[in-house]
N, C-alpha and C positions, 0 to 999 in steps of 0.2 A: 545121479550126482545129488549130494546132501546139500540144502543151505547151511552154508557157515557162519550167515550174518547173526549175529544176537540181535536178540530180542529185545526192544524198552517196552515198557509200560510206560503212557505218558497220563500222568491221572491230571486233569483241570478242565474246569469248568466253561471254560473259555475260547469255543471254537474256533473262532477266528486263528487265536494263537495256535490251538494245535493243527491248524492244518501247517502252518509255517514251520512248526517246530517236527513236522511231518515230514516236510519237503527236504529240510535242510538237515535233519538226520538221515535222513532216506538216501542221499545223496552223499556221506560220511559214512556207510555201509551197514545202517540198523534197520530193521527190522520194527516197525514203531508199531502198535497199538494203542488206541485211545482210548479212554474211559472217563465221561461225564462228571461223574463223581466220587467222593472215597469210598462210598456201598460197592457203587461199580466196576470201581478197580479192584476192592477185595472179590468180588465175583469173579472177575476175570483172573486175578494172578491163581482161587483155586483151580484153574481150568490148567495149569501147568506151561511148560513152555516161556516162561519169561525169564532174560539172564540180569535186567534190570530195570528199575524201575526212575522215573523222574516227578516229583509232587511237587504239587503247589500249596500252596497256603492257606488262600481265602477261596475257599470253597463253602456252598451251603451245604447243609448237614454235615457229615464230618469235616471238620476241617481239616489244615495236611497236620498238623501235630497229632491229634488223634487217628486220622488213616495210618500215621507213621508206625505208633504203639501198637495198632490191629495187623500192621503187614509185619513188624517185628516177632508176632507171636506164632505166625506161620510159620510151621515146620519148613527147615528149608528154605526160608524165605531170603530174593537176592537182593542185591546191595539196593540200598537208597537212598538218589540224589535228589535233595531237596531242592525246589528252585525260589527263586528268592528276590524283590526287588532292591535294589542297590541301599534302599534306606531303609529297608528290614532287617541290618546285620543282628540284631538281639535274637529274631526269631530262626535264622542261623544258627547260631550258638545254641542255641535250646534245642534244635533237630541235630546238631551234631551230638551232645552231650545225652539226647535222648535215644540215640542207636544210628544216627543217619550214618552212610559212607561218604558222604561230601556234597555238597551243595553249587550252587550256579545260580550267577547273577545274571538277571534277566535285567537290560536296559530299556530306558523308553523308544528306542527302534527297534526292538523285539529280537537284539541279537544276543545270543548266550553265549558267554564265557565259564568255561571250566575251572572250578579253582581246583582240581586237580582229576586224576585220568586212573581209568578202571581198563585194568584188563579183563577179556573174556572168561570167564571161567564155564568150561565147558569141554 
């Protein structure tokens, strides 16, 4: 039998959060992968196997606007939800307007909301 679950990429710097964002997608039927930073999530998304990806912002060295434009240029490359805290709506806008698929507001209890919903493609 095949997994059916998709795959995220969850790129931030911020362990704590990804393990939580770990659990609570895991548990919603994904498939999560973590990666450190935007070097490291473009390392991992060449390794294939991802049906989307979720970024963060404020990361050292790349930041998620710049990782955004380097996973854009990937042949193939799957959708991209930015994540975003509630008072960073500009930097939003700039990742929608720069290729993202949709973004998600991250509150200060570490729960995310969708501002909208991706199908599998696969």
């Amino acid at each position: 039998m095949t997994d059916t679950k998709p795959t995220l990429l969850y790129i931030d710097d911020d362990e704590t959060l990804a393990r939580l964002v770990d659990r609570g997608l895991t548990r919603l039927g994904f498939n999560v992968v973590h990666a450190a930073s935007g070097q490291h999530g473009l390392d991992r998304l060449q390794q294939g196997g991802i049906d989307v990806v979720a970024l963060d912002q404020y990361m050292p060295g790349f930041d998620g606007l710049e990782t955004l434009e380097r996973i854009l240029a990937v042949p193939n490359a799957p959708p991209v939800v930015f994540v975003t805290a509630a008072q960073d709506s500009t930097v939003a806008v700039t990742a929608l307007k720069a290729g993202a698929a949709d973004y998600l507001v991250a509150d200060h209890r570490v729960t995310v909301a969708p501002a909208g919903q991706f199908e599998h493609r696969g």
